[in-house]
Short mmCIF file of the C-alpha atoms (twelve columns), coordinates in Angstrom:
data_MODEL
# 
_entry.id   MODEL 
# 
loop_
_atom_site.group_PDB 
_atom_site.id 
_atom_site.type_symbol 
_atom_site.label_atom_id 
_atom_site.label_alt_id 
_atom_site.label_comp_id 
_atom_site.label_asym_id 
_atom_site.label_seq_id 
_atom_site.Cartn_x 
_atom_site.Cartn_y 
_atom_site.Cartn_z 
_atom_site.pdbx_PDB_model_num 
ATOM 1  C CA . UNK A 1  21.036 72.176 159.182 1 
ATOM 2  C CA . UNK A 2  23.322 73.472 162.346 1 
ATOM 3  C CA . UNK A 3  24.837 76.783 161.121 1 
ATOM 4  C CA . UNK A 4  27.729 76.096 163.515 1 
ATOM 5  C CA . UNK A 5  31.022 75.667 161.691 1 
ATOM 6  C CA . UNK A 6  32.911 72.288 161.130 1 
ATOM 7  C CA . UNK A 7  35.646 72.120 163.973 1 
ATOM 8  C CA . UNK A 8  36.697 69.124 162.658 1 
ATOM 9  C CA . UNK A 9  36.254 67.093 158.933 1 
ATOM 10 C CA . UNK A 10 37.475 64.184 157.515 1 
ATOM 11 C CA . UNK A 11 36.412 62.519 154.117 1 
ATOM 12 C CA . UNK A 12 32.209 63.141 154.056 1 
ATOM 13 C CA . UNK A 13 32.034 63.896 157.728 1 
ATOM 14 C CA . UNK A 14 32.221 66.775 160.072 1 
ATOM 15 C CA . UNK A 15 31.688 67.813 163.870 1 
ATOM 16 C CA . UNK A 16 30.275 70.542 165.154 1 
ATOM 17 C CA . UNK A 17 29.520 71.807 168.548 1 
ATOM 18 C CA . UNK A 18 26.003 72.175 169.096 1 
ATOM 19 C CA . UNK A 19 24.088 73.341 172.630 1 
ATOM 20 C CA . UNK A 20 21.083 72.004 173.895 1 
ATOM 21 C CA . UNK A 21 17.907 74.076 175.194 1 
ATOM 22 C CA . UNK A 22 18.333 71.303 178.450 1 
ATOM 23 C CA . UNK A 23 21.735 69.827 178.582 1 
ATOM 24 C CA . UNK A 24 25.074 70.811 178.194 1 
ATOM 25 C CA . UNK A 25 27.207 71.200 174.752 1 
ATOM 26 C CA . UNK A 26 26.881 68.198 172.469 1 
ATOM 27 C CA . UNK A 27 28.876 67.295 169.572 1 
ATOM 28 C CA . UNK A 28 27.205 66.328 166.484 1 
ATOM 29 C CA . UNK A 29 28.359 64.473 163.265 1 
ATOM 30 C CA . UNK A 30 27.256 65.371 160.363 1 
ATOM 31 C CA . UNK A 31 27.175 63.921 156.792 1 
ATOM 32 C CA . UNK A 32 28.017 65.874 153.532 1 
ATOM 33 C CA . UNK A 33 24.203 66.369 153.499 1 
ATOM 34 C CA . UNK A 34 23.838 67.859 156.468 1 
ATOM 35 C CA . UNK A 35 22.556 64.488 158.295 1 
ATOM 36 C CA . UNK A 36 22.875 64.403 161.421 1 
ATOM 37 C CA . UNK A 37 24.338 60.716 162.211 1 
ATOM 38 C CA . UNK A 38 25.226 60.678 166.032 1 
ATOM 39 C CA . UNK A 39 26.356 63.058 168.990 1 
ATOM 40 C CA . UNK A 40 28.687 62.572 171.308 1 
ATOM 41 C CA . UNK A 41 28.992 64.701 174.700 1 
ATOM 42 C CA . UNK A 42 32.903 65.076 173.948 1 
ATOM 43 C CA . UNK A 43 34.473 66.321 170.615 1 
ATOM 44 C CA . UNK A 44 37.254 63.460 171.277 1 
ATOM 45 C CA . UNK A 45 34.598 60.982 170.604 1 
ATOM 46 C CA . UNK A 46 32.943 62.516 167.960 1 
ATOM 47 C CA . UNK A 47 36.366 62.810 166.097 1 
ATOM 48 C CA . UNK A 48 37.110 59.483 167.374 1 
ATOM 49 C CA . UNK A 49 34.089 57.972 165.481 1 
ATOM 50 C CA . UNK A 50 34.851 59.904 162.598 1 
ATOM 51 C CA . UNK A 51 38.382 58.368 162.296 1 
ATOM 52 C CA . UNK A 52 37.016 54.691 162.601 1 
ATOM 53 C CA . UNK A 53 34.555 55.473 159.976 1 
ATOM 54 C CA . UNK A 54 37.075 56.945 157.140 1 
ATOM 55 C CA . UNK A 55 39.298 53.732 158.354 1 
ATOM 56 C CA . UNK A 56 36.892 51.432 157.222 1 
ATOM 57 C CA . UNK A 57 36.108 52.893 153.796 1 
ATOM 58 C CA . UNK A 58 39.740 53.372 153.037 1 
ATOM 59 C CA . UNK A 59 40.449 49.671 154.147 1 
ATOM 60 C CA . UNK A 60 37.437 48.306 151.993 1 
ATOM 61 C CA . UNK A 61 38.199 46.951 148.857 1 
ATOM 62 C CA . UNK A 62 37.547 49.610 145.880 1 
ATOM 63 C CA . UNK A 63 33.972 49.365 144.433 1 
ATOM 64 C CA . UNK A 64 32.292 47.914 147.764 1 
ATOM 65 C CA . UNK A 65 29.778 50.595 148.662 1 
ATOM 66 C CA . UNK A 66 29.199 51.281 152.520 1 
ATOM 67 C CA . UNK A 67 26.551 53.124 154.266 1 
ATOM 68 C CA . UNK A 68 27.873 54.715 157.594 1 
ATOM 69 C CA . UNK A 69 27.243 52.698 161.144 1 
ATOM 70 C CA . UNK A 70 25.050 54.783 163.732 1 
# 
């Protein structure tokens, strides 16, 4: 689990900013278990994918389950 806080949430999801030992600052998205399900090397992205994600839940018809895209 990152101990960095959310900068930005949105239905199950969150990003955080998280550095690497080797690289510069990477965003990560994170699930509501702490899952780490893709980084992005801007937070525009991350937040980006986010969005698209909670899109196409809300546009799915109810009672159609939906496992995130990676």
């Amino acid at each position: 689990m990152l101990a960095n806080p959310a900068l930005y949430s949105r239905g199950p999801y969150r990003v955080v900013a998280h550095s690497a030992a080797n690289g510069p600052a990477r965003y990560v998205v994170l699930d509501s278990v702490d899952a780490w399900l893709r980084d992005d090397a801007s937070f525009a992205a991350a937040c980006a994918w986010v969005d698209r994600q909670v899109a196409e839940v809300e546009a799915m018809p109810p009672g159609r389950a939906r496992t995130p895209s990676r």
